[in-house]
Every structure is written in C-alpha cells, then in structure tokens.
PDB file of N, H, CA, C and O in Angstrom:
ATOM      1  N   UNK A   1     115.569  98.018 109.806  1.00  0.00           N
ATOM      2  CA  UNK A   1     115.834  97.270 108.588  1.00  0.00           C
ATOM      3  C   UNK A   1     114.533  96.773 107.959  1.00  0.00           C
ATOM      4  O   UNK A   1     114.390  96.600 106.748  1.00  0.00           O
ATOM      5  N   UNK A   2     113.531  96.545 108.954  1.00  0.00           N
ATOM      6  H   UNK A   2     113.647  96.686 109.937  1.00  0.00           H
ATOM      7  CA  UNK A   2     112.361  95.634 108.153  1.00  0.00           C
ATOM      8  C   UNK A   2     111.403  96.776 108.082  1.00  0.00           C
ATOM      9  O   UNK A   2     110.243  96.368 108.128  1.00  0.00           O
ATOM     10  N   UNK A   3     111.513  98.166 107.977  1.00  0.00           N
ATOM     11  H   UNK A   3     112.455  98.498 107.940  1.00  0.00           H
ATOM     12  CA  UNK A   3     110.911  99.231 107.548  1.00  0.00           C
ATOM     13  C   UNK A   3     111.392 100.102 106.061  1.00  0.00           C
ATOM     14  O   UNK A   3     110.921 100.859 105.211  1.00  0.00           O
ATOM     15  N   UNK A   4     112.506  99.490 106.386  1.00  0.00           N
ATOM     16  H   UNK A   4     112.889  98.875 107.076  1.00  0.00           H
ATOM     17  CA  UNK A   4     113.051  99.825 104.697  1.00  0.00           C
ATOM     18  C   UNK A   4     112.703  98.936 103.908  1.00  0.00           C
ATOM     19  O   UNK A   4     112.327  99.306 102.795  1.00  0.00           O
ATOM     20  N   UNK A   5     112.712  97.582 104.201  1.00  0.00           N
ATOM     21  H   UNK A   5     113.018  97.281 105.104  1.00  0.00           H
ATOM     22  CA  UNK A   5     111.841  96.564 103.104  1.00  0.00           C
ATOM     23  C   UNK A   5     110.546  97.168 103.347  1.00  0.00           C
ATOM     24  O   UNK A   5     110.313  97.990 102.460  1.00  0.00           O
ATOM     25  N   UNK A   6     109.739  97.096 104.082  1.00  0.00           N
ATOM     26  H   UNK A   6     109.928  96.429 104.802  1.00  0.00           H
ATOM     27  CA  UNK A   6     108.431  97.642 103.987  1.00  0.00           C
ATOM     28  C   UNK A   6     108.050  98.905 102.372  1.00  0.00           C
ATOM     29  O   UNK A   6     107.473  98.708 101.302  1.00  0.00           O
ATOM     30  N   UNK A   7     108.480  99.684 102.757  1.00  0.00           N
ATOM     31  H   UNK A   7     108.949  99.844 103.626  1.00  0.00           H
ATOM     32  CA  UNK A   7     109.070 100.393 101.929  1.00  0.00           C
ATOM     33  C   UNK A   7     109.359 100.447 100.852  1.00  0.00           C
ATOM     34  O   UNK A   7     108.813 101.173 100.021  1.00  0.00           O
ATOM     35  N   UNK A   8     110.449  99.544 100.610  1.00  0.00           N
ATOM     36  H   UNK A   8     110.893  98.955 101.285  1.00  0.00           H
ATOM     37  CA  UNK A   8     110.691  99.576  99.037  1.00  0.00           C
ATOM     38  C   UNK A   8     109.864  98.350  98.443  1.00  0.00           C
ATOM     39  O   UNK A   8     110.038  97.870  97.322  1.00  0.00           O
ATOM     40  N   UNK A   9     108.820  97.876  99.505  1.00  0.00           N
ATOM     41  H   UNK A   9     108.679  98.266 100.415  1.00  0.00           H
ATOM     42  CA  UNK A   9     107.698  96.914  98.740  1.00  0.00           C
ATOM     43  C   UNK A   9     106.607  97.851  98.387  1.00  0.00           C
ATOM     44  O   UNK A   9     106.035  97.736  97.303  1.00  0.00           O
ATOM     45  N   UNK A  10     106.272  98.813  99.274  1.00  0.00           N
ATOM     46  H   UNK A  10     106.736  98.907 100.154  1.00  0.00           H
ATOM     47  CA  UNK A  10     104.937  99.952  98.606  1.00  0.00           C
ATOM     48  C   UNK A  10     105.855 100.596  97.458  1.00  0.00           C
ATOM     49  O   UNK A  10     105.401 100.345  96.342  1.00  0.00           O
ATOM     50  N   UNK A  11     107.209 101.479  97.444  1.00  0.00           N
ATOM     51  H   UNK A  11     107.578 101.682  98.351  1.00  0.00           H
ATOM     52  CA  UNK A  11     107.965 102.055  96.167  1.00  0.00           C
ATOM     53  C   UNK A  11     107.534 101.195  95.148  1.00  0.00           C
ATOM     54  O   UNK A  11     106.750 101.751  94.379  1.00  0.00           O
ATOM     55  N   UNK A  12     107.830  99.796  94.834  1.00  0.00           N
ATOM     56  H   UNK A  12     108.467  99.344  95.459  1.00  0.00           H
ATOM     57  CA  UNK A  12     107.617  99.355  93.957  1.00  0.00           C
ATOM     58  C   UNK A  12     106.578  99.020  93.167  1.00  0.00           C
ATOM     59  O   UNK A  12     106.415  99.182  91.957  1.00  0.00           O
ATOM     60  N   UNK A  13     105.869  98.514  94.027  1.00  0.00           N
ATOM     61  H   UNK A  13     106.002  98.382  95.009  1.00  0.00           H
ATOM     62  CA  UNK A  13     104.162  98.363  93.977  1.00  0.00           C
ATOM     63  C   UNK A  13     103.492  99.656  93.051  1.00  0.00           C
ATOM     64  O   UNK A  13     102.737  99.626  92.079  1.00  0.00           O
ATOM     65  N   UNK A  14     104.106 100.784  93.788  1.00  0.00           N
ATOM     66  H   UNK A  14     104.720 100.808  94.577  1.00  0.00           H
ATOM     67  CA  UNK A  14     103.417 101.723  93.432  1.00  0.00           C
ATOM     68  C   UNK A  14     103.745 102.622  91.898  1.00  0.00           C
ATOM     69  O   UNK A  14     103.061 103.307  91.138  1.00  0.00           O
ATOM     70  N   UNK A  15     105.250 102.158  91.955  1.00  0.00           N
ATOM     71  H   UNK A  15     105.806 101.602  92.573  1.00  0.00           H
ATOM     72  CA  UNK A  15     105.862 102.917  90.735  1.00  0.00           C
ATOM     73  C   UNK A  15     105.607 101.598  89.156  1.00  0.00           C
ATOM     74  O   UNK A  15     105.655 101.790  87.941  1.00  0.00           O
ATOM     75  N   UNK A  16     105.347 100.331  89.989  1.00  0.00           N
ATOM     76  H   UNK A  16     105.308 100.175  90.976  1.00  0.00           H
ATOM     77  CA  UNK A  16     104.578  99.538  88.711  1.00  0.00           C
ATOM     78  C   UNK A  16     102.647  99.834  87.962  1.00  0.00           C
ATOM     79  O   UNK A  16     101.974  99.655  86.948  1.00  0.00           O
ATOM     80  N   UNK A  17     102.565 100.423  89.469  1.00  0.00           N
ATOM     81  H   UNK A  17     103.113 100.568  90.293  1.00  0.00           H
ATOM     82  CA  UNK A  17     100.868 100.717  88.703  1.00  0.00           C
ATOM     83  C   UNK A  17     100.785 102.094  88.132  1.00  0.00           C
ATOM     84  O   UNK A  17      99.766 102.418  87.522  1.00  0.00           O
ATOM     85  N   UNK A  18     102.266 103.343  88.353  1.00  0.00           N
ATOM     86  H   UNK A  18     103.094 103.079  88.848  1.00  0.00           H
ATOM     87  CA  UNK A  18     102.020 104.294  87.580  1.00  0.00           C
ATOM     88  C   UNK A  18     102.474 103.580  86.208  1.00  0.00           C
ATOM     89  O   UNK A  18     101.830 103.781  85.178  1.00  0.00           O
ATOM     90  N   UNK A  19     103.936 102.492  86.234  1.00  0.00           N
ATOM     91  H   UNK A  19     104.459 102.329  87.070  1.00  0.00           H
ATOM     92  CA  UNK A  19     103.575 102.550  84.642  1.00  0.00           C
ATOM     93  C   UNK A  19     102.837 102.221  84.067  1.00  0.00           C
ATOM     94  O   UNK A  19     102.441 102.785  83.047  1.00  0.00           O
ATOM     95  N   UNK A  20     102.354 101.069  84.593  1.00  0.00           N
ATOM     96  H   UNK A  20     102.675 100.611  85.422  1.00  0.00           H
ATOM     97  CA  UNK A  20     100.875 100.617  83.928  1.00  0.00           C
ATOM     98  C   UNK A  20      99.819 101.627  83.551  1.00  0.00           C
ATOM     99  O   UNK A  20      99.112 101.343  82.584  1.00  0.00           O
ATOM    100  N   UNK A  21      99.586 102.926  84.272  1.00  0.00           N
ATOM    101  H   UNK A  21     100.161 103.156  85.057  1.00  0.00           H
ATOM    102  CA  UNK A  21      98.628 103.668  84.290  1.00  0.00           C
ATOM    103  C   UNK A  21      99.364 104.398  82.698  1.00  0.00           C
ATOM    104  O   UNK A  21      98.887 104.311  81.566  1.00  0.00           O
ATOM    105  N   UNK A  22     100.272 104.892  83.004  1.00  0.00           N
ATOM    106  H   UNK A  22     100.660 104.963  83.923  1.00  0.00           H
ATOM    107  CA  UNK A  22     100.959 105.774  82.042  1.00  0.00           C
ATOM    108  C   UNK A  22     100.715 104.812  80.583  1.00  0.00           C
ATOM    109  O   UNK A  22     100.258 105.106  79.479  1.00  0.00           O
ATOM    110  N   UNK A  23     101.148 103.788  81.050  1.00  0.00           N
ATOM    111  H   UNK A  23     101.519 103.550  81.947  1.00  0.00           H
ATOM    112  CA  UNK A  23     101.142 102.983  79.401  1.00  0.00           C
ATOM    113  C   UNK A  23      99.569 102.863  78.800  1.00  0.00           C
ATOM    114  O   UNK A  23      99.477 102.763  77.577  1.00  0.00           O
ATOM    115  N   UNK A  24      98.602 102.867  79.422  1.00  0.00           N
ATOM    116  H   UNK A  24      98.677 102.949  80.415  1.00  0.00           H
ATOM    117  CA  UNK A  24      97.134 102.335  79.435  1.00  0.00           C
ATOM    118  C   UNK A  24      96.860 103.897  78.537  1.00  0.00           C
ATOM    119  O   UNK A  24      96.403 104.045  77.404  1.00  0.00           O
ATOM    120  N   UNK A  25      97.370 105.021  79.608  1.00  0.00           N
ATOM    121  H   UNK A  25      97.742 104.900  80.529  1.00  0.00           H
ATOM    122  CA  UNK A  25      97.023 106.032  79.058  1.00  0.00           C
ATOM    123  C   UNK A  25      97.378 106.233  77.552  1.00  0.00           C
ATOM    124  O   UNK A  25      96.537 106.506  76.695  1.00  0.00           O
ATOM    125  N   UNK A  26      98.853 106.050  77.295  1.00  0.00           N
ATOM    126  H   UNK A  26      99.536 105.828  77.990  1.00  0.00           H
ATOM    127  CA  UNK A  26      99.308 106.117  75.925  1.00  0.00           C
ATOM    128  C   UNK A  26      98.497 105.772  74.354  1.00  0.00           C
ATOM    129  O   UNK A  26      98.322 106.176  73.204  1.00  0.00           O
ATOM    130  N   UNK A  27      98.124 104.481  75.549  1.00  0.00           N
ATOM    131  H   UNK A  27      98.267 104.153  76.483  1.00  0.00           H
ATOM    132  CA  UNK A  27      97.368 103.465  74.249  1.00  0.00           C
ATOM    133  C   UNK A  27      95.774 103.962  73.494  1.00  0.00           C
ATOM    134  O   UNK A  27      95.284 103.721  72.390  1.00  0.00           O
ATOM    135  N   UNK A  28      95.200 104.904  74.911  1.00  0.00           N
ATOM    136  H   UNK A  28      95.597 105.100  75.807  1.00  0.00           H
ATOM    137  CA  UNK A  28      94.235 104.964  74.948  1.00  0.00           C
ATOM    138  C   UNK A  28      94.218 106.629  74.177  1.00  0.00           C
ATOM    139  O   UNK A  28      93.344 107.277  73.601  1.00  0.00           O
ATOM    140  N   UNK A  29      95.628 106.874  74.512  1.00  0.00           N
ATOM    141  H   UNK A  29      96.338 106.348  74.980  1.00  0.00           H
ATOM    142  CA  UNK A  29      95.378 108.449  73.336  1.00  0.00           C
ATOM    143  C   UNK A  29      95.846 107.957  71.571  1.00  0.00           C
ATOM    144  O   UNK A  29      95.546 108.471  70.493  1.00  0.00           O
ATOM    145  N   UNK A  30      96.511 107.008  71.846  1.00  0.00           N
ATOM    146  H   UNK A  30      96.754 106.591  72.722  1.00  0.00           H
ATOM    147  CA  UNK A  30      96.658 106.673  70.171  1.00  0.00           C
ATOM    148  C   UNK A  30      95.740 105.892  69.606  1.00  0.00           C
ATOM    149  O   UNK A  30      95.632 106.046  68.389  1.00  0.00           O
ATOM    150  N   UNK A  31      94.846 104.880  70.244  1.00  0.00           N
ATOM    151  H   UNK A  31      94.933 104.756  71.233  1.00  0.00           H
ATOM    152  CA  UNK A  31      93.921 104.461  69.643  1.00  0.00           C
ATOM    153  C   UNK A  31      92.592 104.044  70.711  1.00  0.00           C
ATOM    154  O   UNK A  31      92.381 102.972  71.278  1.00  0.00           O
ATOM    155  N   UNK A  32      91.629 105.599  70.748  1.00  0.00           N
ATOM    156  H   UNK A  32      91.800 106.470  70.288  1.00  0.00           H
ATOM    157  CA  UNK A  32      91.108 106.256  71.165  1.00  0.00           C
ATOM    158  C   UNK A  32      89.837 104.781  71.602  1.00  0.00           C
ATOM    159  O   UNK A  32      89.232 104.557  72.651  1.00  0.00           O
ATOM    160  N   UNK A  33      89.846 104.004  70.214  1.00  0.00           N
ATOM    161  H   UNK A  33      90.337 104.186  69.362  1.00  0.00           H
ATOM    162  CA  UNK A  33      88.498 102.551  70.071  1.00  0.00           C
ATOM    163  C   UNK A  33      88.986 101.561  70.714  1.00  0.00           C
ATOM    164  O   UNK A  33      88.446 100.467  70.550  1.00  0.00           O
ATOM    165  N   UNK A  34      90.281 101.690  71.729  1.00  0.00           N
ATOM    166  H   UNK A  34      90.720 102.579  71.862  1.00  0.00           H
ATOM    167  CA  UNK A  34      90.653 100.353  72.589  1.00  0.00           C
ATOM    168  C   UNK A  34      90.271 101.012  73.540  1.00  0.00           C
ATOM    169  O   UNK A  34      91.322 101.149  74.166  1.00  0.00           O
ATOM    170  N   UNK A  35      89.371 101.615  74.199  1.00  0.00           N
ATOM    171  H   UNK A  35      88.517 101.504  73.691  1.00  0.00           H
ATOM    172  CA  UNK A  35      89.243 102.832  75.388  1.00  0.00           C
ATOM    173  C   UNK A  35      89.212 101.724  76.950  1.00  0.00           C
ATOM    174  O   UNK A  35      89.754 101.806  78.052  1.00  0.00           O
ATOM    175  N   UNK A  36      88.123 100.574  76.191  1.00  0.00           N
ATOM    176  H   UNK A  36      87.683 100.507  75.295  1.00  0.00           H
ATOM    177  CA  UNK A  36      86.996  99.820  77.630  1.00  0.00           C
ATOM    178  C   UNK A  36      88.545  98.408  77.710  1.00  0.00           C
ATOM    179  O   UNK A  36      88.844  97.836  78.758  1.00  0.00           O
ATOM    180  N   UNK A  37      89.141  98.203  76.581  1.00  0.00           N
ATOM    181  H   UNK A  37      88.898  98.668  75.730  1.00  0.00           H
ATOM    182  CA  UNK A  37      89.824  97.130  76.389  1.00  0.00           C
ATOM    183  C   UNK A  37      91.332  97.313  77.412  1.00  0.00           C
ATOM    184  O   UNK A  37      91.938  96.472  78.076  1.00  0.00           O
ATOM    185  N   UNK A  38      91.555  98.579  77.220  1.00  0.00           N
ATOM    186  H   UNK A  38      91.063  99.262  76.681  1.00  0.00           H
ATOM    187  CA  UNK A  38      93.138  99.293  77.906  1.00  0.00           C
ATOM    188  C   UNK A  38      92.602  99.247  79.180  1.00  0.00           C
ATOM    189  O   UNK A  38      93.317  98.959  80.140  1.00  0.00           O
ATOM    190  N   UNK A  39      91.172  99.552  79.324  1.00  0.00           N
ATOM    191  H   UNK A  39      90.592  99.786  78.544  1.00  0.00           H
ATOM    192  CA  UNK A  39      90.916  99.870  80.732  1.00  0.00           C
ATOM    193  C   UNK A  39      91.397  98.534  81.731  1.00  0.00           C
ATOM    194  O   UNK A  39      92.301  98.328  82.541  1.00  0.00           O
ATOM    195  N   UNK A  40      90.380  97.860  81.238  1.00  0.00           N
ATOM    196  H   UNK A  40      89.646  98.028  80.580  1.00  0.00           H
ATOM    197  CA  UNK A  40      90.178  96.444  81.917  1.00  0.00           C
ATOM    198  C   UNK A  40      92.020  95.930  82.160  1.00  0.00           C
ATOM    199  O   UNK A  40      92.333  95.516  83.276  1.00  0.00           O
ATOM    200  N   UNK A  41      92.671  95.978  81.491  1.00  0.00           N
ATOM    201  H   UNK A  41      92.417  96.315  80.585  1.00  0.00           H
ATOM    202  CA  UNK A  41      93.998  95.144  81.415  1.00  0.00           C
ATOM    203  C   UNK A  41      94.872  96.371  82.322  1.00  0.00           C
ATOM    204  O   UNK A  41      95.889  96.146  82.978  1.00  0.00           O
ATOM    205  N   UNK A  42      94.202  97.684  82.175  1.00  0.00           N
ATOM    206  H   UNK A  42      93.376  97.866  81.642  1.00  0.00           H
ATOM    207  CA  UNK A  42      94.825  98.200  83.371  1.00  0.00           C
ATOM    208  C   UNK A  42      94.489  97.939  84.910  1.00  0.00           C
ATOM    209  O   UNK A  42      95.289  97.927  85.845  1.00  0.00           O
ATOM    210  N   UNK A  43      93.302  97.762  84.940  1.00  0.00           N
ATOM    211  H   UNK A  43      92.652  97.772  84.181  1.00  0.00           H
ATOM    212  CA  UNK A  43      92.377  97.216  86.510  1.00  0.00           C
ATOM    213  C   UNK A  43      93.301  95.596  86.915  1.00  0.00           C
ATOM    214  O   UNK A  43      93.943  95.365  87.940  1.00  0.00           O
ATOM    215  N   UNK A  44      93.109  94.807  85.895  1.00  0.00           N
ATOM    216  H   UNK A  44      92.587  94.994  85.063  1.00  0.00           H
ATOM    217  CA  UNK A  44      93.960  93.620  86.228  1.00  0.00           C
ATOM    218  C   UNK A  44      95.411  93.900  86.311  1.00  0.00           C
ATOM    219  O   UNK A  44      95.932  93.741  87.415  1.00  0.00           O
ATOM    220  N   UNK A  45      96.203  94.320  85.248  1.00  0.00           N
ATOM    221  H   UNK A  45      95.780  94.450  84.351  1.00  0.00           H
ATOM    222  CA  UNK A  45      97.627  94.808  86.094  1.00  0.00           C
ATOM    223  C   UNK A  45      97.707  95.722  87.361  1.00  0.00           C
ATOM    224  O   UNK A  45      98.745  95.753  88.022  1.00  0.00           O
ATOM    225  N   UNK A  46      96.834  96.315  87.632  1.00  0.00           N
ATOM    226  H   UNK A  46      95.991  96.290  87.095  1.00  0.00           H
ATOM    227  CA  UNK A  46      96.934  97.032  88.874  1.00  0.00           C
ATOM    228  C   UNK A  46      96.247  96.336  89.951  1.00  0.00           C
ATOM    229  O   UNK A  46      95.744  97.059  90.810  1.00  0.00           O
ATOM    230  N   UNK A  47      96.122  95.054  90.079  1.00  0.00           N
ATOM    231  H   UNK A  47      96.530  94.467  89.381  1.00  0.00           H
ATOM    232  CA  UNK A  47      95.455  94.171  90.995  1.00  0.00           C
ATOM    233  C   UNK A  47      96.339  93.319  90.897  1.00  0.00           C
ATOM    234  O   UNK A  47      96.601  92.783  91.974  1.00  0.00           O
ATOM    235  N   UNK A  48      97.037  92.893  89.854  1.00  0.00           N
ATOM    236  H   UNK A  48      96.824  93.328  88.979  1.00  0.00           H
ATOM    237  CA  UNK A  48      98.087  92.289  90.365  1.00  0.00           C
ATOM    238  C   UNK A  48      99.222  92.708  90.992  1.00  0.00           C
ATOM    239  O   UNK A  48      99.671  92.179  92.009  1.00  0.00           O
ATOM    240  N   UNK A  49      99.611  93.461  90.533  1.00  0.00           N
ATOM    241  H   UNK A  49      99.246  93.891  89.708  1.00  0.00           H
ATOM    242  CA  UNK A  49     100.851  94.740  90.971  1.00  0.00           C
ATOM    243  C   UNK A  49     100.227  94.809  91.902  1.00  0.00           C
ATOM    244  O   UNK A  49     100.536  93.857  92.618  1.00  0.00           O
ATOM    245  N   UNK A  50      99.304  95.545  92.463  1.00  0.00           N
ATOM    246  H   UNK A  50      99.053  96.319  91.881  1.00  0.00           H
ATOM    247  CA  UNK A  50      99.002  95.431  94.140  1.00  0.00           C
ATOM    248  C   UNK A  50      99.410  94.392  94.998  1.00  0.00           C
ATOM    249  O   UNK A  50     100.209  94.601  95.911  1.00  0.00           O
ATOM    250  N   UNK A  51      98.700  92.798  94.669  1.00  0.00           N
ATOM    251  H   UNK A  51      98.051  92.628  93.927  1.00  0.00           H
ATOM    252  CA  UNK A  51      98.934  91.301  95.294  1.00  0.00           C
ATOM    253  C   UNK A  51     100.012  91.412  95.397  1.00  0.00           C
ATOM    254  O   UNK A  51     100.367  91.877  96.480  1.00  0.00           O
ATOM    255  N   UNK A  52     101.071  91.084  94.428  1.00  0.00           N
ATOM    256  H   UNK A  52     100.783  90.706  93.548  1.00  0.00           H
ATOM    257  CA  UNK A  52     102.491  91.010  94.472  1.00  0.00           C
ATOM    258  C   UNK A  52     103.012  92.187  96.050  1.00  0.00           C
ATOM    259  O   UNK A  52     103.875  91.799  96.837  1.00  0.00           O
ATOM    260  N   UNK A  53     102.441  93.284  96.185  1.00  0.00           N
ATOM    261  H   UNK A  53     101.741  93.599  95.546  1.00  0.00           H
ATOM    262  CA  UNK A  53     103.128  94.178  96.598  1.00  0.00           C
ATOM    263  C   UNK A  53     102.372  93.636  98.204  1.00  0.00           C
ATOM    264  O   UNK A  53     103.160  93.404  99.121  1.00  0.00           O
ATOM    265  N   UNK A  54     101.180  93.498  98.405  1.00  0.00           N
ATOM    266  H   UNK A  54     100.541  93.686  97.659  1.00  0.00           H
ATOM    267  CA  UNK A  54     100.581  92.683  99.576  1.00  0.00           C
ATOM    268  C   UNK A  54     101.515  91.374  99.984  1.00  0.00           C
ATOM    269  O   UNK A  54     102.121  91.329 101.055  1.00  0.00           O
ATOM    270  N   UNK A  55     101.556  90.286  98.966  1.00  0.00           N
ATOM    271  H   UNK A  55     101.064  90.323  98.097  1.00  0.00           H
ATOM    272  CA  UNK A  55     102.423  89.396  99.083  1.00  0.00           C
ATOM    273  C   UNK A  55     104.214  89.640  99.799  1.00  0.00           C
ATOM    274  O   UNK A  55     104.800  88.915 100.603  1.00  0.00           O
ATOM    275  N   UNK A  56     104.719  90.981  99.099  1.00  0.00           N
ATOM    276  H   UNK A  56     104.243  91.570  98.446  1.00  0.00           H
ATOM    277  CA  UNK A  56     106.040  90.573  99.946  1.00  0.00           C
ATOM    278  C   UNK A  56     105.739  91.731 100.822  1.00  0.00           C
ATOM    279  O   UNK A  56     106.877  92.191 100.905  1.00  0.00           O
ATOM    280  N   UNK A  57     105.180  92.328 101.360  1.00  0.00           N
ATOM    281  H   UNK A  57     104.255  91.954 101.293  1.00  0.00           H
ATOM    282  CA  UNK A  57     104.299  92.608 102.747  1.00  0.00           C
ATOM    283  C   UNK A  57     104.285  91.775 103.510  1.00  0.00           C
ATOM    284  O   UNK A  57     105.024  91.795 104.494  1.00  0.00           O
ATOM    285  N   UNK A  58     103.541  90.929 103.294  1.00  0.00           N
ATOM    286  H   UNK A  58     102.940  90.913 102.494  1.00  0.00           H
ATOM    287  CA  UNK A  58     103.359  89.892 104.579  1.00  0.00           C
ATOM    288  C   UNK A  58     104.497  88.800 104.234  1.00  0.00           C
ATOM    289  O   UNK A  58     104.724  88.209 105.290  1.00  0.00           O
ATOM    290  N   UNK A  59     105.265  88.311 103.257  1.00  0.00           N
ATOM    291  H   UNK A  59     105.081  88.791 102.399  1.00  0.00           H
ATOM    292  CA  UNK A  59     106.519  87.498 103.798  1.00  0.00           C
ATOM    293  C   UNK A  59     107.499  88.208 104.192  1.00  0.00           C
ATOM    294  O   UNK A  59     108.581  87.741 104.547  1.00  0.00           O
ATOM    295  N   UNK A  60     107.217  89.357 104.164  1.00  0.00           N
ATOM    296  H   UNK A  60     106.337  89.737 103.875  1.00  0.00           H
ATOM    297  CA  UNK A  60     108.271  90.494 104.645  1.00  0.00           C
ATOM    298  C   UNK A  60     108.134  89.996 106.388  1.00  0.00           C
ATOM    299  O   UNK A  60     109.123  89.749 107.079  1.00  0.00           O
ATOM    300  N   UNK A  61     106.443  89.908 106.973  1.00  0.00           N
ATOM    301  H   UNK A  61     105.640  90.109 106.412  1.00  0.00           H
ATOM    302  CA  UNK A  61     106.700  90.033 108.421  1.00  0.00           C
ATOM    303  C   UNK A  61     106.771  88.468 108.651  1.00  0.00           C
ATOM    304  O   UNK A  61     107.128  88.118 109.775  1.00  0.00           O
ATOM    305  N   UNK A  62     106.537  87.693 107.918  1.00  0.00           N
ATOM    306  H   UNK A  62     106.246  87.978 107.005  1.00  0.00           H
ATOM    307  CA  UNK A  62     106.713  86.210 108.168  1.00  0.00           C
ATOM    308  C   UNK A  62     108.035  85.891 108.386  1.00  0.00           C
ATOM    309  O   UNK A  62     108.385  85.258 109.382  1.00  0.00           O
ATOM    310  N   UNK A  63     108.967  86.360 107.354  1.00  0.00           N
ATOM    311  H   UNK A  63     108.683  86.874 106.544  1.00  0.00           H
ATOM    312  CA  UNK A  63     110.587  86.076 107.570  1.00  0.00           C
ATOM    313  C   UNK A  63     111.099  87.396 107.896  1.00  0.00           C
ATOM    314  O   UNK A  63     112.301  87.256 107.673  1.00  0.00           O
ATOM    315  N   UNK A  64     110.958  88.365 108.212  1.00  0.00           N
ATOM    316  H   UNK A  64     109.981  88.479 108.393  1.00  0.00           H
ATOM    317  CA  UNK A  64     111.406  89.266 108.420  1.00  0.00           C
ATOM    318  C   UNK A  64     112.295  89.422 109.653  1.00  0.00           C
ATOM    319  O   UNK A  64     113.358  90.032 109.535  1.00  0.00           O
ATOM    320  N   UNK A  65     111.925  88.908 110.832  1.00  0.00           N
ATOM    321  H   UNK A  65     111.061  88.413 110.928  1.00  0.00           H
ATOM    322  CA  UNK A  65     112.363  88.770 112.135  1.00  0.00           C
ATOM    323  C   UNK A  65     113.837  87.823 111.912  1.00  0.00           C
ATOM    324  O   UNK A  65     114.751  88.393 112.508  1.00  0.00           O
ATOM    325  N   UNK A  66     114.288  86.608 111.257  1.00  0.00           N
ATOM    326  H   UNK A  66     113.546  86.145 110.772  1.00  0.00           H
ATOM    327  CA  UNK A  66     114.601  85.778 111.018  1.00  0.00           C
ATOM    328  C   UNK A  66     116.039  86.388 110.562  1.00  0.00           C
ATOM    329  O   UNK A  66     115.907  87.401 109.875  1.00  0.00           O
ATOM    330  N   UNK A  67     117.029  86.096 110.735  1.00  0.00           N
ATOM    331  H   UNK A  67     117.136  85.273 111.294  1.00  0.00           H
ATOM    332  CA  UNK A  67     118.537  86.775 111.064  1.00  0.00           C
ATOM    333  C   UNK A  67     118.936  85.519 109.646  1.00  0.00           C
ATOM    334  O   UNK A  67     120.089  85.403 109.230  1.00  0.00           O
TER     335      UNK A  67
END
C-alpha cells in the first residue's frame, strides 16, 4: 500500500513538471522575446513541483506506517 502512494507521489510530481515544461515551451514558440523570462518561471515551477513531490515522500514515510 505505501508503494502505491510512493508512486502516485513521483506520477504526479512528474506529470506536473511535463506540464509546466509543455506550457513554457508553448509560450516560448509564440513569443519567441519571453525566451530567458518562460525559462526562469519554468526552473521555479519545476522546483516547486519537485518539493511538493519530496514533501509527500517523506510524510508519506512519517505517517505512512500509521493504520
């Protein structure tokens, strides 16, 4: 059970920094002069989206045991 949360904490984690990536990309093909600006706000959403995904990681094994 506490490998399937494991789990659907990296799934998520991971399927939030493709959208982020995907959206960064979008922005950056329609307006080519936000290039350094899309970047940066993609590095910080994908550092947060990571934390978050670290975060219920480890309260995953903190309460995890816990019935």
């Amino acid at each position: 059970m506490i490998v399937l949360m494991y789990a659907a904490v990296v799934v998520a984690a991971a399927g939030s920094i493709a959208l982020i990536a995907v959206t960064a990309n979008q922005a950056m093909a329609r307006q080519p002069e936000i290039q350094g600006r899309a970047f940066i706000v993609f590095v910080l959403g994908a550092a947060f989206c990571e934390m978050l995904g670290l975060l219920g990681f480890v309260l995953g094994l903190l309460f995890g045991g816990q019935a």
